[in-house]
C-alpha positions as CSV (number, residue, x, y, z in Angstrom):
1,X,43.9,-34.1,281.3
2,X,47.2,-36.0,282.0
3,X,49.6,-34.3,284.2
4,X,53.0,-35.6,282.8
5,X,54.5,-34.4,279.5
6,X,55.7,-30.9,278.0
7,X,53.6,-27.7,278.5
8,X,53.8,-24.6,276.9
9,X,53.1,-21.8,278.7
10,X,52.4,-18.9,275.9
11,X,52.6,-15.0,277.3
12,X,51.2,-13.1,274.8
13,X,49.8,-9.7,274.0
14,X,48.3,-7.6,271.2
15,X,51.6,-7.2,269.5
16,X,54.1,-10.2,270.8
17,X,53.8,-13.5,272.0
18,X,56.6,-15.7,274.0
19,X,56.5,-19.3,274.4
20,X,58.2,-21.3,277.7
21,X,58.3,-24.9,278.3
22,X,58.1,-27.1,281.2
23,X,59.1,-30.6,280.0
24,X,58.6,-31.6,284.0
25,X,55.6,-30.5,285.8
26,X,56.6,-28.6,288.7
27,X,60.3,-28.5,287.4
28,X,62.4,-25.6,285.4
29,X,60.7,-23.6,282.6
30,X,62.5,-22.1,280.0
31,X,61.8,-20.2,276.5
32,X,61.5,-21.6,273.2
33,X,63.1,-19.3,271.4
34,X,62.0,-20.4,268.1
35,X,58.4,-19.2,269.1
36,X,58.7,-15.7,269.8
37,X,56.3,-13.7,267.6
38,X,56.0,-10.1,266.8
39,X,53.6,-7.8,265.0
40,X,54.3,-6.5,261.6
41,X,53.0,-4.7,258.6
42,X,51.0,-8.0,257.5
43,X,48.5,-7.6,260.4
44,X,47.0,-4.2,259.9
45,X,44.5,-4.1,257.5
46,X,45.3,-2.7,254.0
47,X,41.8,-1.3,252.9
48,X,39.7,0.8,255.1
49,X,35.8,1.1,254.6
50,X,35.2,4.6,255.2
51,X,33.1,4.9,258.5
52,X,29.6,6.7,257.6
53,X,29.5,10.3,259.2
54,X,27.0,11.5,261.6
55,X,26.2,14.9,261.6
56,X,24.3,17.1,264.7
57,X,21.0,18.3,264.2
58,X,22.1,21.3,266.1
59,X,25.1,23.2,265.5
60,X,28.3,22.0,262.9
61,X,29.6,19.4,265.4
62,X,29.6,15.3,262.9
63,X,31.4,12.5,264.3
64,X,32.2,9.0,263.0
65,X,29.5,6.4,263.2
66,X,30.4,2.7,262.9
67,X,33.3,1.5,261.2
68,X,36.3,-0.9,262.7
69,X,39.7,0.3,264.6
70,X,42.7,-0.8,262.4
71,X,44.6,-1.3,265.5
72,X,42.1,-3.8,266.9
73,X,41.8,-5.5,263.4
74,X,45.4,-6.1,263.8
75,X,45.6,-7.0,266.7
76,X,43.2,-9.4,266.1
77,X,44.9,-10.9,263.0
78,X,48.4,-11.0,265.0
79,X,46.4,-13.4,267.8
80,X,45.2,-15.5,265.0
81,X,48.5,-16.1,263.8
82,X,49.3,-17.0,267.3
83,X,46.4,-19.4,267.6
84,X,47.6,-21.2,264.1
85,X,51.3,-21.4,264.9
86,X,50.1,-23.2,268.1
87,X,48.2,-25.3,265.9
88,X,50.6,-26.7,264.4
89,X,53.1,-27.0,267.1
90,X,50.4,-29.3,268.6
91,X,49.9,-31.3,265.7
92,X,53.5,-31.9,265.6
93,X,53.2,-33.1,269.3
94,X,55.6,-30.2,270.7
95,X,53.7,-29.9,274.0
96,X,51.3,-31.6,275.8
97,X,48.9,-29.1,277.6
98,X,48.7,-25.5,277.0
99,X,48.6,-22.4,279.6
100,X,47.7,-18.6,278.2
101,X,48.6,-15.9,279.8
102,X,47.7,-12.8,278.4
103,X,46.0,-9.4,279.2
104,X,41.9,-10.2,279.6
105,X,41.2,-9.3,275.8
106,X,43.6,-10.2,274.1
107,X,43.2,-13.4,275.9
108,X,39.6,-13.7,275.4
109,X,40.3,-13.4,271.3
110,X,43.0,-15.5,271.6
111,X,41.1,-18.6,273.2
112,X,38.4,-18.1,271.0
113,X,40.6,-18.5,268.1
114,X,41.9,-21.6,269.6
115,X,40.7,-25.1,267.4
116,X,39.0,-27.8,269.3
117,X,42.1,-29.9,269.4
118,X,44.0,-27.3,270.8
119,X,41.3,-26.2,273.4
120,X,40.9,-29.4,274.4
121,X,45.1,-28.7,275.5
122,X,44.5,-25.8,277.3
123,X,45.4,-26.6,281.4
124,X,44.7,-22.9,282.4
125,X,44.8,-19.1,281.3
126,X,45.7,-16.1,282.8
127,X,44.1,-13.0,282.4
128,X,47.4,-10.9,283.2
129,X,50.2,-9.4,281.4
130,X,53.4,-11.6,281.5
131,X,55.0,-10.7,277.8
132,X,57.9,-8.8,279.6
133,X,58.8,-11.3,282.3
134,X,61.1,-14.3,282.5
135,X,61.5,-17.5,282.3
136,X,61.9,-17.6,286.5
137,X,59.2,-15.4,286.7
138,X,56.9,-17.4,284.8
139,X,57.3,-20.1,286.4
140,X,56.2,-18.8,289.9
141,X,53.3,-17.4,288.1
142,X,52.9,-20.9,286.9
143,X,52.9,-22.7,290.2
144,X,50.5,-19.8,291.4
145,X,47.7,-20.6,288.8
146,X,48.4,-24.5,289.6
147,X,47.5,-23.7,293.0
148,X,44.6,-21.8,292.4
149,X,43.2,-24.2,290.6
């Protein structure tokens, strides 16, 4: 991977997802404010299968058996449209590598739903949350993972 050109380092969670840039490696970051995404309405599901019901062979106690968590279904669709929107920034040649920096699951569904092009992008990930931080304070955790690696 080439070490000059833009990255984007992407701090993202379940429900929000900030980009920075560092058009110089080692040199200032600062946040695209164009990319900052946010959950809505469009990512929770809008059907639910109902879950089958289990019942005790003892006593009245039933509980749910199977069935999907809405709020990981949406969370799932909001890091998909997260993975596209990157995508297409790439495409456009907005950035040159790619850093992730998210907490360990939703990072784990977020690289998976990175394409080939775009993984091939990726520099480094972080499994830790960095939504509610800055620009300065991403870029220390930046030189940290560069160090570390």
């Amino acid at each position: 991977m080439e070490l000059g050109g833009t990255t984007w380092i992407v701090a993202a969670d379940g429900a929000e997802a900030r980009v920075f840039e560092e058009r110089v490696r080692a040199g200032d970051v600062r946040e695209v404010s164009d990319f900052h995404m946010k959950a809505n309405g469009h990512d929770w599901p809008t059907a639910h299968r109902h879950p089958a019901t289990a019942h005790e062979s003892a006593g009245f106690g039933r509980h749910g058996a199977g069935g999907r968590d809405p709020a990981d279904e949406a969370e799932r669709r909001f890091l998909r449209r997260v993975a596209a929107e990157l995508d297409a920034a790439a495409g456009r040649k907005a950035f040159d590598s790619l850093v992730i920096m998210a907490p360990p699951r939703a990072l784990g569904v977020l690289k998976a739903e990175l394409t080939p092009a775009l993984a091939r992008k990726l520099e480094a990930s972080e499994a830790h949350e960095r939504v509610g931080e800055g620009a300065e304070a991403i870029r220390h955790h930046l030189r940290d993972l560069r160090a570390r690696a």
